[in-house]
Residue, then its C-alpha position, 0 to 999 in steps of 0.5 A: x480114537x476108535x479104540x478109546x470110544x470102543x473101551x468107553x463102551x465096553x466099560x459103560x456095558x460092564x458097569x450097567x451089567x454090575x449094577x443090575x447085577x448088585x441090585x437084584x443082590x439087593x435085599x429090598x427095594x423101595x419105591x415111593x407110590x403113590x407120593x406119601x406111600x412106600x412099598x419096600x419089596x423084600x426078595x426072599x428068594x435071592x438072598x440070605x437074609x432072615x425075617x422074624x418078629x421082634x417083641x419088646x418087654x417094655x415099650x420101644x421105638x421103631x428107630x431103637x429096635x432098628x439100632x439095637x438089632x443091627x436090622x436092615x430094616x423094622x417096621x412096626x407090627x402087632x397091636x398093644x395096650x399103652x396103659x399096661x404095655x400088653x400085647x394085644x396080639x399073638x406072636x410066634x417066634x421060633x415057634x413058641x407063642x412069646x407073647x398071649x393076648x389072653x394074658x392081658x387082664x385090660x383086654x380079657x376082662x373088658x365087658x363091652x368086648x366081651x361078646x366079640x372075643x372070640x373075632x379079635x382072638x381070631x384075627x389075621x396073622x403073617x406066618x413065617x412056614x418051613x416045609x419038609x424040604x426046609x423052605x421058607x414060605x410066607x403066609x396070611x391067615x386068619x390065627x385059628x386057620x390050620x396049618x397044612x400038613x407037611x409045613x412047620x410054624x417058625x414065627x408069626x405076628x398077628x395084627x389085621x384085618x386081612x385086606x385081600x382077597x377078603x377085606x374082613x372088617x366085620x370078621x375080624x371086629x374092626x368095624x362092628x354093624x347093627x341093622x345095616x348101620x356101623x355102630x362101632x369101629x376099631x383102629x379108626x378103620x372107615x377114617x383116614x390114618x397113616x396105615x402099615x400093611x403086609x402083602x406077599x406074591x410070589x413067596x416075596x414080602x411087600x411093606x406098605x407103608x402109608x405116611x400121614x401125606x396120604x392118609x388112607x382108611x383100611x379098603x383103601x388099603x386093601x385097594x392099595x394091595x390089589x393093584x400091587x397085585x398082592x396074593x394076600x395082605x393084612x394091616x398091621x397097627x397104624x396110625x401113631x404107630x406106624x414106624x419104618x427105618x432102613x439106611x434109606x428111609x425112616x418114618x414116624x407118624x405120631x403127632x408132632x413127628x415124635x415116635x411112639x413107644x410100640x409092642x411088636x416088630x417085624x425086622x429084616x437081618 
């Protein structure tokens, strides 16, 4: 009996150390909190998989980017123009600039914009970086923002604002204030939405993504990011848009829980 219980030990022993052997195999993990929220954890460093951005050339739903590339997981990203399927932020990948919000005519000639160009041209971006050593680093800066010497741009994908440390609502024309009122705001910033955020610590990438249970507006966020202790975080396009698919979890958030046709995507392979 003694040997029976013994061998029971050993093997519950061997099994608990090959589950937390597996799981910190994992690509990512998901944990749900607050209720409503998700933040999926991406460990970069202990495994092979690969982030980059993805860019549609017409319109396309997160879940149909999530089947087509045979991703882990897709979250939605940059900002776009419905009307005229135009991006209305730059992405990098491999690189090269494959989409150019200057190329969008709705947006470059729009004349109420027109004095705020510059801010919008300007807003923050996740950056993919390799080293001279071939390291992958992650970063959030500002577009305009100068690499570092010694680091080499593979992919980018800009949205905004940043969230943390700095919250630049104002920075990045997201919210627009005249004699200490706001007169004007984008992406519904001051108003509760369903919100997708990045955030990177440690060289490991968090996905925040706020459903319409707990709708947030974006200093919400931006705590939110905080007390996950965050180094850096920026918003991506949210509201409608947000979109999140793996094997565990799939999230719309247009009206009706139908899914809006988007621009810009990060994927996980």
């Amino acid at each position: 009996m003694k040997k029976v219980f013994l061998v029971l030990i050993i093997m519950t022993i061997s099994l608990f150390f090959v589950q937390n052997k597996a799981d910190a195999k994992a690509p990512y993990r998901i944990v749900e909190d607050p209720k409503g929220v998700y933040v999926i954890e991406i460990n970069t460093s202990k495994n092979k998989c690969k982030l980059f951005p993805y860019v549609s050339d017409e319109l396309e739903t997160n879940e149909e980017v999530y089947k087509k590339t045979g991703a882990k997981l897709v979250v939605n990203a940059g900002f776009f123009d419905p009307k005229n399927k135009k991006t209305v932020s730059f992405v990098v990948i491999d690189s090269v600039t494959y989409v150019d919000p200057h190329n969008n005519e709705n947006l470059v000639n729009n004349k109420v914009l027109e004095p705020y160009m510059d801010k919008i041209f300007d807003r923050s971006e996740f950056r993919i970086l390799e080293d001279r050593e071939g390291k992958i680093i992650y970063d959030i800066e500002p577009h305009n923002y100068i690499i570092d010497e010694g680091y080499r741009l593979i992919h980018s994908i800009q949205a905004g604002p940043m969230l943390f440390p700095d919250l630049r609502l104002e920075e990045e024309f997201f919210i627009l204030s005249k004699d200490g009122k706001v007169v004007s705001e984008s992406a519904s910033a001051l108003h509760k939405y369903a919100r997708t955020a990045i955030g990177i610590k440690d060289n490991n990438v968090y996905l925040f993504i706020v459903t319409n249970a707990a709708r947030m507006n974006l200093s919400e966020l931006s705590d939110l990011t905080r007390k996950w202790g965050m180094e850096k975080s920026m918003a991506f396009d949210g509201g409608g848009s947000t979109s999140f698919n793996s094997k565990e979890l799939n999230i719309v958030s247009e009206k009706d829980n139908h899914a809006r046709k988007l621009k810009s995507f990060l994927i996980l392979k």
